[in-house]
VOGU-3710 file (C-alpha; in Angstrom, 3 decimals, decimal comma):
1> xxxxxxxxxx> -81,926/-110,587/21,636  -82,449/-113,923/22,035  -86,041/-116,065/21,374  -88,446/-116,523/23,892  -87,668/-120,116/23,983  -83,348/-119,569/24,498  -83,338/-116,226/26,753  -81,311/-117,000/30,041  -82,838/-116,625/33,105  -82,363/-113,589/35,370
11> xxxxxxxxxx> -79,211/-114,408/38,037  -77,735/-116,474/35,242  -74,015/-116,072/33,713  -73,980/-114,746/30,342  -70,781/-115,136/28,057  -69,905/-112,059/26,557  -67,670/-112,007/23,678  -66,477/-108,553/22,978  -64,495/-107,503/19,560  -62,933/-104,642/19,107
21> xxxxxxxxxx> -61,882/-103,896/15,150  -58,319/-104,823/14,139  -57,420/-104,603/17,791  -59,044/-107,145/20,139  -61,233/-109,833/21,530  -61,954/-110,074/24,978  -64,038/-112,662/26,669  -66,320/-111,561/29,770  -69,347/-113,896/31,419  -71,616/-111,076/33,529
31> xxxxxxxxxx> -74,925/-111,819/35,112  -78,288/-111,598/33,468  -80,389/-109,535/36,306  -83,112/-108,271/33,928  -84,849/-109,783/30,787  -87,703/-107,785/28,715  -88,161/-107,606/25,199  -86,847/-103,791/25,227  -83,968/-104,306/27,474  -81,355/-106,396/29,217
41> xxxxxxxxxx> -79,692/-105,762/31,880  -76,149/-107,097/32,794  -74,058/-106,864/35,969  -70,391/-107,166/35,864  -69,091/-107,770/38,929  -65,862/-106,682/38,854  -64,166/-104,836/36,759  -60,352/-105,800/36,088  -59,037/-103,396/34,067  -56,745/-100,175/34,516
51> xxxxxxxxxx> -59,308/-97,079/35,927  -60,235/-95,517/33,143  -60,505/-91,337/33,978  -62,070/-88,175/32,352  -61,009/-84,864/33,595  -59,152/-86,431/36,567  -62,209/-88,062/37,810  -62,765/-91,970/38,007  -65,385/-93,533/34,843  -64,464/-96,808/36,397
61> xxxxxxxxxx> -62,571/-98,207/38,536  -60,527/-101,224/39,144  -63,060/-103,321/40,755  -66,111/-101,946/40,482  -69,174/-103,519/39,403  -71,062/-102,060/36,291  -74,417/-102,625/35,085  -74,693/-103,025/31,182  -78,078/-102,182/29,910  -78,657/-104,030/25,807
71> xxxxxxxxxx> -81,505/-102,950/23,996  -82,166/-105,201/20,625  -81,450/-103,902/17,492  -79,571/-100,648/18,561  -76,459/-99,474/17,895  -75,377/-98,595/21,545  -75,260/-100,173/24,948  -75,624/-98,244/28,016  -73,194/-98,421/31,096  -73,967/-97,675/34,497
81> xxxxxxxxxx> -70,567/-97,042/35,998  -69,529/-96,984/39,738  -66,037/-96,697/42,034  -64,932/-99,603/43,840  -66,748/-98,366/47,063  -69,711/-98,997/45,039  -70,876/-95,114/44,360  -72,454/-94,152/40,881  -69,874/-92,112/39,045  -72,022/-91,899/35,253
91> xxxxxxxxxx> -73,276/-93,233/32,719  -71,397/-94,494/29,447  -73,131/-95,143/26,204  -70,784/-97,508/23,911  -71,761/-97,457/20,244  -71,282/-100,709/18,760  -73,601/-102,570/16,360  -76,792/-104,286/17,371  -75,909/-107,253/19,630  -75,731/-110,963/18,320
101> xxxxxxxxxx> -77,205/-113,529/20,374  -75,976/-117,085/19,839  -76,452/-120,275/21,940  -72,727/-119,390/22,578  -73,350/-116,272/23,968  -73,173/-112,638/23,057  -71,381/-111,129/20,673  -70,526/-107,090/20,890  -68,697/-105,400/18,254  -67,341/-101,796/19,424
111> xxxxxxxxxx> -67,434/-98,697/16,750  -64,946/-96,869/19,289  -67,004/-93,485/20,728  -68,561/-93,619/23,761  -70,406/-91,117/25,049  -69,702/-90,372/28,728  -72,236/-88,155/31,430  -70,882/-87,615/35,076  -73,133/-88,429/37,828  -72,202/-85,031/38,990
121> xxxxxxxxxx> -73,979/-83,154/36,352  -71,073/-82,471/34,145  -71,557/-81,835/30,615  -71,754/-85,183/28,174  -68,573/-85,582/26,288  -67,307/-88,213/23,349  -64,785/-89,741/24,120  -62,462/-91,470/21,455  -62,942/-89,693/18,189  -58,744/-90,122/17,729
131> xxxxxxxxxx> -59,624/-94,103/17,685  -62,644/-93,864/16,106  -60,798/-91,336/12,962  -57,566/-94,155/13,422  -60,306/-96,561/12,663  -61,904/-94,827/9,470  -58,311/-93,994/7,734  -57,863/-98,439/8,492  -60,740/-99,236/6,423  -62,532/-100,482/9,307
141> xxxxxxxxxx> -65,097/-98,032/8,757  -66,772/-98,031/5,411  -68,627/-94,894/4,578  -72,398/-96,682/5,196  -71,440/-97,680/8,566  -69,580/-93,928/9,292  -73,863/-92,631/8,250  -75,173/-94,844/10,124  -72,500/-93,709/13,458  -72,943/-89,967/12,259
151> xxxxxxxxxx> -76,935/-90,791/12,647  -77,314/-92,918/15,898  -74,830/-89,753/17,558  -77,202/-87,338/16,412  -80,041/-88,714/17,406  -78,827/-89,886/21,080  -77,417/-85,724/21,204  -80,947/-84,492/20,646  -82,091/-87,000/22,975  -79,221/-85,834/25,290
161> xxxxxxxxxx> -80,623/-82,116/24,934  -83,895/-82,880/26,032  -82,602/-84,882/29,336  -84,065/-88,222/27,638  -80,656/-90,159/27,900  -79,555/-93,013/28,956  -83,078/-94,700/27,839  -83,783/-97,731/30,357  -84,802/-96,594/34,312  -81,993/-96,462/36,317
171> xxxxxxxxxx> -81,524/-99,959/38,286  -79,503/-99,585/41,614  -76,426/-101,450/42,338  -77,302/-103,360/45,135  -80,277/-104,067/43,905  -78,778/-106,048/40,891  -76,196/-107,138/43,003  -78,455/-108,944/45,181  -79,887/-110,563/42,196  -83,425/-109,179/43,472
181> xxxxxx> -84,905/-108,321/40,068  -87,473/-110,270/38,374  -88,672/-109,970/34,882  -91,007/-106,678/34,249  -89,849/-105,044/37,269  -89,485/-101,242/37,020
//
């Protein structure tokens, strides 16, 4: 996360620079709508990819806002996912490793699963272990960074089990939309 003295203030554009192993880079800028030293929360505003779908059932969809919670040091960064009318359809936990900060901007590398839990109750599922397996058999994968993905997915299960996931209060969209969150606000 960045220092005290570097940290963008809340409303502000933050460039996100996401890599993807041996497959992409894609540039975002979201909005910074909460700063803490255990969490950060960023809106995307619009989503412009293809809807992405799990059991017939929109994740996220073309134009939809998301909110991205970071937390420093860990290996996963939580999505709060809505439709384009704006309704909460889950949240999706990307596993990537621990978020560099640069006066650039922020760097996210993906580890390919994501964990995805329906709004509606539905039972959490991983998503991508194909990509994630295509990954390991590329070498992109070494066998201390598959323990240390084999660990973090353990331990966010368990915390899964015992209804303790996603870990950051749940911020509503309009709320961050409206850029009316201030530092420390719960």
């Amino acid at each position: 996360m960045p220092r005290d003295d570097s940290k963008p203030a809340p409303g502000r554009g933050v460039s996100v620079v996401y890599v993807r192993p041996g497959t992409s880079v894609t540039h975002f800028t979201h909005r910074l709508v909460l700063q803490r030293p255990d969490v950060a929360v960023l809106l995307m505003d619009r989503y412009e990819g293809r809807s992405k779908f799990h059991d017939r059932k929109v994740v996220l969809d073309h134009g939809a806002a998301a909110l991205w919670y970071v937390f420093p040091g860990a290996w996963y960064d939580v999505g709060r996912f809505h439709d384009r009318n704006g309704n909460w359809t889950g949240w999706y936990t990307n596993l990537c490793r621990p978020v560099v900060v640069t006066d650039a901007g922020w760097e996210i590398t993906d580890l390919f699963l994501d964990l995805w839990q329906p709004a509606d109750g539905g039972p959490a599922t991983w998503l991508d272990r194909d990509e994630y397996e295509a990954a390991r058999n590329a070498g992109l994968i070494d066998v201390t960074l598959h323990g240390t993905i084999e660990r973090v997915c353990s331990e966010i299960d368990a915390r899964v089990v015992r209804a303790q996931w996603p870990p950051a209060e749940t911020i509503p969209l309009d709320l961050a939309s409206a850029r009316r969150l201030a530092d420390g606000m719960r």
